[in-house]
N, C-alpha and C positions, 0 to 999 in steps of 0.2 A: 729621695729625701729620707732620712734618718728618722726613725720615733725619740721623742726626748724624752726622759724621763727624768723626772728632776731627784734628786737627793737634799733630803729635809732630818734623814737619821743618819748620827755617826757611822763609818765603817765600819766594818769587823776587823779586828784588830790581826787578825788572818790574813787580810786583805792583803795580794801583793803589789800592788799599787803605791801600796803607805808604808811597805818593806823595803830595806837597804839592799840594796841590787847587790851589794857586796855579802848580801846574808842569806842568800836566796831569792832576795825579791825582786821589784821591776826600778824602785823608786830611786833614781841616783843625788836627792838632794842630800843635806846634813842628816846623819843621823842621830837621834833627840834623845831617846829613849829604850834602851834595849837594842832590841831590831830595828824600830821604830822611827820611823821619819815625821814622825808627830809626836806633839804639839809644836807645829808653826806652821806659821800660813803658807810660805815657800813651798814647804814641802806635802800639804794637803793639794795646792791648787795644781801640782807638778801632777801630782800622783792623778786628782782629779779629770786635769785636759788628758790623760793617757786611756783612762776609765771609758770617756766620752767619744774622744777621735778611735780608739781602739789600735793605738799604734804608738810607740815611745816618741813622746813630743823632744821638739826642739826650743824649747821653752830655756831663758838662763836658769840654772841653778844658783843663784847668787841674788844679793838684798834684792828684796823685792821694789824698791823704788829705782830698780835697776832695770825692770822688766820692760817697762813700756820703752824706752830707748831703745831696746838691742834688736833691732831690727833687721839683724843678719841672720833673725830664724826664720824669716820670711814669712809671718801669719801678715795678716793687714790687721792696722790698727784702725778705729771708730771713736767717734763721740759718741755716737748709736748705741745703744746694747742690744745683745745678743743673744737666744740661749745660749749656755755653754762657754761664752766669751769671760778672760777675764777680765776682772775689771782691777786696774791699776792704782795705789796712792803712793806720793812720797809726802815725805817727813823732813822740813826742812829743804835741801840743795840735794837735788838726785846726785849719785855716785859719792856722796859725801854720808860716810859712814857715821861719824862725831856726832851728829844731828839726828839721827836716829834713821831706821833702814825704810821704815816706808810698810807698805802691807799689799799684798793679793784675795782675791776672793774668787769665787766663779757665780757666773750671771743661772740662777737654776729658776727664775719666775719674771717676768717684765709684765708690771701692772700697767692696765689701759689708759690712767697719768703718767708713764714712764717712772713710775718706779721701780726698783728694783729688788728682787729679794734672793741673797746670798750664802750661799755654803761658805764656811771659812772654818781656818783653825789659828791658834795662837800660839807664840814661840813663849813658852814661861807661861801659857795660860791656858784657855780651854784646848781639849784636845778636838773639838767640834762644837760648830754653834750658828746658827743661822740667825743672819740680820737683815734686813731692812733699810734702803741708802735713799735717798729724794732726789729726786730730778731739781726739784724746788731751790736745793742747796746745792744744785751743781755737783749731787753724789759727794761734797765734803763732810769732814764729818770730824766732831775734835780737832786736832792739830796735823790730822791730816789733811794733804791737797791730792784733787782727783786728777789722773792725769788720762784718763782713757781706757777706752778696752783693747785686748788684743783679740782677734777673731779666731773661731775655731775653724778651721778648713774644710768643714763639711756642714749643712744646712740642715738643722732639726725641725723637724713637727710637733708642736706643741701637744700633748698628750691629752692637754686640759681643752681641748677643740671637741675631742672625740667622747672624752668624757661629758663634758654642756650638751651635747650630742645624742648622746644615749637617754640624758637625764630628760630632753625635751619631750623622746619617744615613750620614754617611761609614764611622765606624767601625763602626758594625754591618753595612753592608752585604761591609764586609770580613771580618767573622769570620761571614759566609755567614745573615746576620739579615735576617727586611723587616721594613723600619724602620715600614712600615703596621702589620704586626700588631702592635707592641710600640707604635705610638703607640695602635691601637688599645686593648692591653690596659690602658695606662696610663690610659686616661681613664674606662673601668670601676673600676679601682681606685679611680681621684679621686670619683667619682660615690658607689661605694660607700662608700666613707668620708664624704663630707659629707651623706651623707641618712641615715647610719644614728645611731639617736640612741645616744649615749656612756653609759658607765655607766664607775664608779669602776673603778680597779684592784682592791680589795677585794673589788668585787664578781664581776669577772670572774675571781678568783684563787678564790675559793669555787665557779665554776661549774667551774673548771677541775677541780678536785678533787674534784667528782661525774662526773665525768665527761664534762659538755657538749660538750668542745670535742675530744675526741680526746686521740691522744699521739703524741708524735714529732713527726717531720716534718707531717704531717694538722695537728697544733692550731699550731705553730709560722705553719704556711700560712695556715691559717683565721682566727688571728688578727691576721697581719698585713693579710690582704685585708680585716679587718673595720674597719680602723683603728687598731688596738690595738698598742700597743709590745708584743713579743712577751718581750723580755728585762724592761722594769718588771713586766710581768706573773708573769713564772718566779720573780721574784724573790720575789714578794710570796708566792707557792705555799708556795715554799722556808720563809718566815717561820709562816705560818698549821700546816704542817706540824708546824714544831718544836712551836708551841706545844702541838698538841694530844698529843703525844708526852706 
């Protein structure tokens, strides 16, 4: 598996990715600008999937609400997002120029509501700029229609795993913790809880009130180390309680 590393700052304008293959560079979409295969999105997201797979995609060069159809490049398409994957709009009727060409972007963050957050560039506008799409809205957005991702052919590790990762070990090491024994303790807990076979709330809320599990802090403990929501649990006591009242 591949490290991802997402891009949040424009290129360098160096960069031969975003260069006309015909000028020296890697990039065979329009050329925009000079050398320059930027500003448009076509040709950032072109240049981008080649940066990421590290090998000249088979990606269309042509409108981008052309993209998600042509599926004679052979990536797999998703509703899903993906690192790395693009993500597809058209504008109006795909393959229908008149109506406007539609837009690309590349998937570089997927928030834990499924949103998504994208590198892009604009034909006539920015030459890079990072947005923002909602799962909420179906990733539509303006008078664009979303029509999918295309996948990148090689599966990335999210960067931001390792990073939350280090940050955990950092902070406890400062409020005087080893981050060993607490990973250790944690994986006993996990272990205990997926091997212990579950029983209703009901029924733990009845054992509770014989006594089984302690009181206080002791049953609070015991029950969260056993797997058990400590507070569904109290709740359901509280209930059985009254009733016998």
């Amino acid at each position: 598996m591949s490290k991802f590393v997402s891009r949040k700052s424009a290129p360098s304008i160096s960069d031969k990715h975003w260069i006309k293959s015909t000028c020296g560079g890697l990039n065979e979409c329009l050329k925009i600008s000079g050398n320059s295969c930027l500003p448009n999105c076509v040709g950032y997201a072109w240049g981008r999937f080649y940066e990421l797979i590290g090998t000249r995609p088979k990606l269309s060069t042509g409108n981008a609400e052309n993209w998600y159809d042509n599926t004679a490049d052979g990536y797999k398409r998703s509703a899903t997002p993906k690192l790395g994957a693009v993500a597809c709009w058209r504008k109006g009727k795909a393959f229908n120029e008149s109506d406007g060409c539609g837009h690309v972007a590349i998937v570089e963050e997927i928030k834990p509501n499924g949103d998504i957050v994208c590198s892009n560039s604009a034909y006539g506008g920015s030459r890079f700029y990072v947005k923002e799409y909602s799962k909420s809205a179906g990733y539509n957005y303006g008078a664009l229609t979303f029509q999918g991702f295309i996948l990148p052919p090689v599966d990335f590790e999210d960067s931001s795993v390792d990073e939350l990762a280090r940050e955990v070990i950092q902070r406890l090491t400062e409020i005087g913790c080893d981050w060993e024994d607490v990973q250790e303790r944690v994986t006993e807990l996990l272990d205990s809880a997926q091997s212990a076979p579950k029983k209703s709330v009901d029924e733990i809320a009845r054992e509770v009130i014989r006594g089984d599990w302690g009181n206080g802090d002791e049953r609070k403990k015991r029950l969260t180390e056993a797997g058990y929501d400590y507070y569904a649990v109290q709740n359901e006591v509280d209930k059985l309680l009254k009733l016998q009242r």
